[in-house]
C-alpha positions as a LaTeX table, in Angstrom:
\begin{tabular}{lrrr}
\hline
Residue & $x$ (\AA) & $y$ (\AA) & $z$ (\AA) \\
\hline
Unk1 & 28.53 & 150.38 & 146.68 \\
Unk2 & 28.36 & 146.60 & 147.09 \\
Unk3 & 27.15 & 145.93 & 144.25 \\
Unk4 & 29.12 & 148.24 & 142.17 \\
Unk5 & 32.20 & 146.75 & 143.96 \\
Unk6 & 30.69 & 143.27 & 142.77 \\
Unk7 & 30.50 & 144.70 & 138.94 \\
Unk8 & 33.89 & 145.27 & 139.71 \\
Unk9 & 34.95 & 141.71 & 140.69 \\
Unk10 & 33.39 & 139.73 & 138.19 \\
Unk11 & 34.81 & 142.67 & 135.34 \\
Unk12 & 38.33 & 141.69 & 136.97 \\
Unk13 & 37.27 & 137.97 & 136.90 \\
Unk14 & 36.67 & 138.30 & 133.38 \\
Unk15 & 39.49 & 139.84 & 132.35 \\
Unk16 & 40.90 & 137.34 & 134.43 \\
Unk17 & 40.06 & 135.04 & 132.44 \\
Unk18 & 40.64 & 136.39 & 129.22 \\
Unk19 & 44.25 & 137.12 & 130.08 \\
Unk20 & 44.74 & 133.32 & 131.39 \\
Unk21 & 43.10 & 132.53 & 127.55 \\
Unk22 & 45.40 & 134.74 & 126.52 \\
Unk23 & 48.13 & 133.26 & 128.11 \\
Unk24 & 47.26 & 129.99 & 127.89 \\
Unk25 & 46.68 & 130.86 & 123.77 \\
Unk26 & 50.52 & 132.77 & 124.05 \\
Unk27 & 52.07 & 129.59 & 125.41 \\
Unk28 & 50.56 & 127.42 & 122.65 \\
Unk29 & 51.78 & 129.80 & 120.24 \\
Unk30 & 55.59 & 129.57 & 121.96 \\
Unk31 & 55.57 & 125.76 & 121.58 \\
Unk32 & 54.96 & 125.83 & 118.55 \\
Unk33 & 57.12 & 128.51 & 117.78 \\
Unk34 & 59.77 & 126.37 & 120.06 \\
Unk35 & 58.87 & 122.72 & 117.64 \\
Unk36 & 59.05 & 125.13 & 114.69 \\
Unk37 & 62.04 & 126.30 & 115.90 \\
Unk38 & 63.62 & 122.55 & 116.64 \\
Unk39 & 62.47 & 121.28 & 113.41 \\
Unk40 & 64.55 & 124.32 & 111.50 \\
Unk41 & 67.82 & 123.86 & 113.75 \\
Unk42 & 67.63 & 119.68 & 112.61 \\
Unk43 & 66.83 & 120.52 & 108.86 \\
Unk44 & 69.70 & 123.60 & 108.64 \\
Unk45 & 71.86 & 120.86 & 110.71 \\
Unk46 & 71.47 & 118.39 & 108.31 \\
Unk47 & 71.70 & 120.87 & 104.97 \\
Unk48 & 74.77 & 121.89 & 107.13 \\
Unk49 & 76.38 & 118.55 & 107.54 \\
Unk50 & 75.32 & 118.08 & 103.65 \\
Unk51 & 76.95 & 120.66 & 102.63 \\
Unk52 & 80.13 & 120.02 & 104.61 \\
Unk53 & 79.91 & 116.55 & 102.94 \\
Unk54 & 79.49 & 118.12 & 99.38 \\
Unk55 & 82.51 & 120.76 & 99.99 \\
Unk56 & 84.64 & 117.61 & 101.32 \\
Unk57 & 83.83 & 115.56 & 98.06 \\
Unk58 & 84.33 & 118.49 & 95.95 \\
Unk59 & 87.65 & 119.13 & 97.32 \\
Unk60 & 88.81 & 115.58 & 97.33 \\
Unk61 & 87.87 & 115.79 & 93.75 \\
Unk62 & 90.28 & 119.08 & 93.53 \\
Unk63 & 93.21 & 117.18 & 95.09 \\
Unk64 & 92.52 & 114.29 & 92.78 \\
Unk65 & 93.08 & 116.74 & 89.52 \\
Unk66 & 95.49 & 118.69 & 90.69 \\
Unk67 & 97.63 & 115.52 & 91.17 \\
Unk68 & 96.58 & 114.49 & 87.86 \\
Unk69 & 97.55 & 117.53 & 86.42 \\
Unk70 & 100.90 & 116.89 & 87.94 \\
Unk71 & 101.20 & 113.99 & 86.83 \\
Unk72 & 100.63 & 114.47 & 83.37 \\
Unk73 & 102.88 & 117.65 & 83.55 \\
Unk74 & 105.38 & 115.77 & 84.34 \\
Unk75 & 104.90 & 113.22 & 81.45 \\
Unk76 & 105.14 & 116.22 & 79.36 \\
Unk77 & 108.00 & 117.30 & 80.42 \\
Unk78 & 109.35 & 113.57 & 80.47 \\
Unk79 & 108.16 & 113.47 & 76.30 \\
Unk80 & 109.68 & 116.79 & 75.56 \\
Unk81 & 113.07 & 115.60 & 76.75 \\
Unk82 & 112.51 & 112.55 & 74.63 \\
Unk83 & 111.99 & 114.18 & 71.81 \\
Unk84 & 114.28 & 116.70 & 72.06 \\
Unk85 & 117.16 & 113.46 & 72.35 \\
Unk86 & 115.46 & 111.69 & 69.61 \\
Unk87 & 115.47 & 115.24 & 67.22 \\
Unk88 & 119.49 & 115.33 & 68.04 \\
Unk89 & 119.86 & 111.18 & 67.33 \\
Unk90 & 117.97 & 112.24 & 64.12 \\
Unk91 & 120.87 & 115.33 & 63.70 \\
Unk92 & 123.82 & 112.89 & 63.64 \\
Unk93 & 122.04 & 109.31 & 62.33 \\
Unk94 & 122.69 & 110.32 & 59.16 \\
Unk95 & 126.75 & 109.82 & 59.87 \\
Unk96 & 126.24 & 107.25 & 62.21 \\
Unk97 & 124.22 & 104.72 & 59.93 \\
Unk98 & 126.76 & 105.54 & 57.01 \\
Unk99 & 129.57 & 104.64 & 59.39 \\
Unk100 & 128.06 & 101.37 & 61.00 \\
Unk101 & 126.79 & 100.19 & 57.63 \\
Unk102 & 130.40 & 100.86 & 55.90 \\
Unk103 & 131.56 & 98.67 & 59.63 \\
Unk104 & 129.23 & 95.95 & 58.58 \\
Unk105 & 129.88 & 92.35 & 56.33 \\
Unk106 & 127.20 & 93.59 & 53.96 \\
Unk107 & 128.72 & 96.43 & 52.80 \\
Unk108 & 131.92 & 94.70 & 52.64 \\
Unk109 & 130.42 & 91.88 & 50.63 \\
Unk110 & 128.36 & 94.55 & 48.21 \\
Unk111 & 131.64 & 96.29 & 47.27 \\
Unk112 & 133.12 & 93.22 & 47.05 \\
Unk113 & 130.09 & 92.89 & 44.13 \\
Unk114 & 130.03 & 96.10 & 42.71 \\
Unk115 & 133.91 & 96.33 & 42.26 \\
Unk116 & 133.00 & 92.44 & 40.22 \\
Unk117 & 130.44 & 93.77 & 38.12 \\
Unk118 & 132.20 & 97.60 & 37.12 \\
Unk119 & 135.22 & 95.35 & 36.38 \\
Unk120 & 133.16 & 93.03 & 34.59 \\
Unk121 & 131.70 & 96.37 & 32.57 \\
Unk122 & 134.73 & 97.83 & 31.81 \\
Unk123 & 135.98 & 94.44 & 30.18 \\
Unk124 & 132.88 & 94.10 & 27.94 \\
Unk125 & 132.91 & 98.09 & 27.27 \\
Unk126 & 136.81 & 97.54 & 25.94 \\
Unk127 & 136.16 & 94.02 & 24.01 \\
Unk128 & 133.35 & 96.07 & 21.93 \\
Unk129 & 135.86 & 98.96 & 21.35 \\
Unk130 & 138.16 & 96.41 & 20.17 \\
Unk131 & 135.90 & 94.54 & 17.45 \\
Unk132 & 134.62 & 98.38 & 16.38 \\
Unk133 & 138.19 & 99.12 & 15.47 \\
Unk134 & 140.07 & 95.94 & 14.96 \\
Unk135 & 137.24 & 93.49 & 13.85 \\
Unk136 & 139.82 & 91.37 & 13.02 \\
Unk137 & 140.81 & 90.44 & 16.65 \\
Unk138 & 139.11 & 87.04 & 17.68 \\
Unk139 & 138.17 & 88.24 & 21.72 \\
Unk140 & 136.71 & 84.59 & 22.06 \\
Unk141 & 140.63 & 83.55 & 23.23 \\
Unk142 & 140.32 & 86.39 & 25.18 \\
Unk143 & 137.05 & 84.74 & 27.38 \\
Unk144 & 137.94 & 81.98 & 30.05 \\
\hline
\end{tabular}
């Protein structure tokens, strides 16, 4: 009975021991599972703050378009008001150049001219009717 009671002690012994390997092999396997663990939270918090930084540029870059894209809206808008004045100055310049040009000294001094020169064309136009019909008229008293 002794010594089967002996079997029985160094049995548990060794099982003793292979559960302490065991164990002792289960606890390696946590802390590494724990570093492994450690090492994933630091990398995701990093992609994490990454990605916050990527989202912040890409949305600073949004803000910066969209006011562009105001901006230029409203330039649009500002141009199509300009044209639209400039397409009704264009309506009425027509009577408004006549009007200041007929206002200015030039005009003045070019009918002043052209009255001259159709006077001075109706005088020559009625001195050659007169030699064609009367050739004996001398027009040369009639030229200052």
């Amino acid at each position: 009975m002794l010594g089967c009671v002996t079997e029985r002690l160094i049995e548990a012994a060794a099982m003793r021991r292979i559960m302490y390997t065991n164990h002792h092999r289960m606890l390696d396997i946590e802390e590494k599972v724990l570093r492994d663990l450690e090492k994933f939270d630091r990398c995701a918090a990093e992609k994490d703050h990454e990605k916050k930084k990527a989202v912040a540029e890409v949305q600073s870059l949004l803000d910066k378009a969209i006011v562009a894209s105001q901006k230029k809206d409203s330039e649009i808008i500002y141009l199509h008001e300009e044209v639209d004045q400039l397409r009704k100055k264009l309506e009425n310049a027509d009577d408004e150049a006549i009007a200041r040009y007929k206002m200015s000294a030039e005009y003045k001094s070019n009918l002043h001219m052209y009255s001259t020169e159709s006077l001075k064309a109706a005088i020559k136009m009625t001195k050659e009717w007169l030699v064609d019909d009367h050739s004996k008229i001398n027009l040369d008293k009639f030229d200052r």
